[in-house]
C-alpha positions as CSV (number, residue, x, y, z in Angstrom):
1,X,-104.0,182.7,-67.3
2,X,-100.5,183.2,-66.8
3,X,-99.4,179.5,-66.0
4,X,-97.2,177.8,-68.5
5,X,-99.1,175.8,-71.2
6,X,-99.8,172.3,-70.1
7,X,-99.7,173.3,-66.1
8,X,-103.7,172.8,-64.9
9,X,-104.5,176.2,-63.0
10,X,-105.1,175.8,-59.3
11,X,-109.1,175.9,-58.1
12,X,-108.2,179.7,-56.5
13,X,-106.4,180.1,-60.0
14,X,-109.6,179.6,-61.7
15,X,-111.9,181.4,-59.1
16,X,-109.4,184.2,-59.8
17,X,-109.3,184.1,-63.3
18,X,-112.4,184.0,-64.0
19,X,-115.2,184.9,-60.8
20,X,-115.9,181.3,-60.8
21,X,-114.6,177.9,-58.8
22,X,-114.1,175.1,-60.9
23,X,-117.0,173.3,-59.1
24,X,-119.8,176.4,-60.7
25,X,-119.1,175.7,-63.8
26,X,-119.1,172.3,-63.7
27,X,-122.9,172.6,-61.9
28,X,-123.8,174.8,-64.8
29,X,-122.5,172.6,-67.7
30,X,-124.1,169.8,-66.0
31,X,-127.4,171.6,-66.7
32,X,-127.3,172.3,-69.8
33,X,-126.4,168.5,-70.4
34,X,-122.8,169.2,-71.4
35,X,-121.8,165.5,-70.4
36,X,-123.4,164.3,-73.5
37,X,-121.4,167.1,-75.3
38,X,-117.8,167.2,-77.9
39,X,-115.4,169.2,-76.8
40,X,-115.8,172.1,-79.2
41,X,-119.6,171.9,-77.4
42,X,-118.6,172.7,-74.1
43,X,-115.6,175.4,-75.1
44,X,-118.7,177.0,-77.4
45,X,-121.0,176.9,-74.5
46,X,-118.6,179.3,-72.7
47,X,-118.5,181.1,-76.0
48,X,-122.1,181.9,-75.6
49,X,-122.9,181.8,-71.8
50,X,-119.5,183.6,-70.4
51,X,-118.6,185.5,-73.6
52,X,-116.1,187.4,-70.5
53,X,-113.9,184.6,-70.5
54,X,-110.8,184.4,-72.6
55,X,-110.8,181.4,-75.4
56,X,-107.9,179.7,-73.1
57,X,-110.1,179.7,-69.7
58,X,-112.6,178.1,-71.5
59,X,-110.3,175.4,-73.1
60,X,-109.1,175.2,-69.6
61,X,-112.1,174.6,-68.4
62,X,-113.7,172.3,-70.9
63,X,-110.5,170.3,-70.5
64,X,-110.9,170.5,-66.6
65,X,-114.9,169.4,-66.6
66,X,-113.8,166.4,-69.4
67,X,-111.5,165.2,-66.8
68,X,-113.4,165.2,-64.1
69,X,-116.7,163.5,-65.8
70,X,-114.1,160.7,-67.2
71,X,-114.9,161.7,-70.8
72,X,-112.9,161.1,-73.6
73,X,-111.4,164.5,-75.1
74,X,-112.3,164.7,-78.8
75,X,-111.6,167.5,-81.2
């Protein structure tokens, strides 16, 4: 990710980034009930499932999938 800190990486960003749209892993952390999850949940969920992605995508992408299921981002 080369964007600056608190810039949100474009959909092709991500795809590019990391062989995924946004909406893929949103469908597989909705699976494995990641709505009902903390934060550090979801970014350790990437941690195990897509060990290939760098610590920042996931944030990113936890961050991302918070947003869109209107949850409340706690640490």
């Amino acid at each position: 990710m080369s964007e600056a800190k608190n810039s949100t990486p474009s959909d092709r960003d991500v795809l590019d980034g990391t062989g995924r749209h946004p909406d893929e892993w949103f469908a597989f952390l909705d699976i494995a009930g990641a709505s009902k999850w903390q934060h550090p949940q979801i970014v350790g969920w990437f941690a195990t499932n897509a060990d290939h992605l760098s610590n920042d995508w996931a944030e990113s992408l936890a961050v991302r999938y918070e947003a869109a299921r209107g949850m409340t981002v706690s640490e």
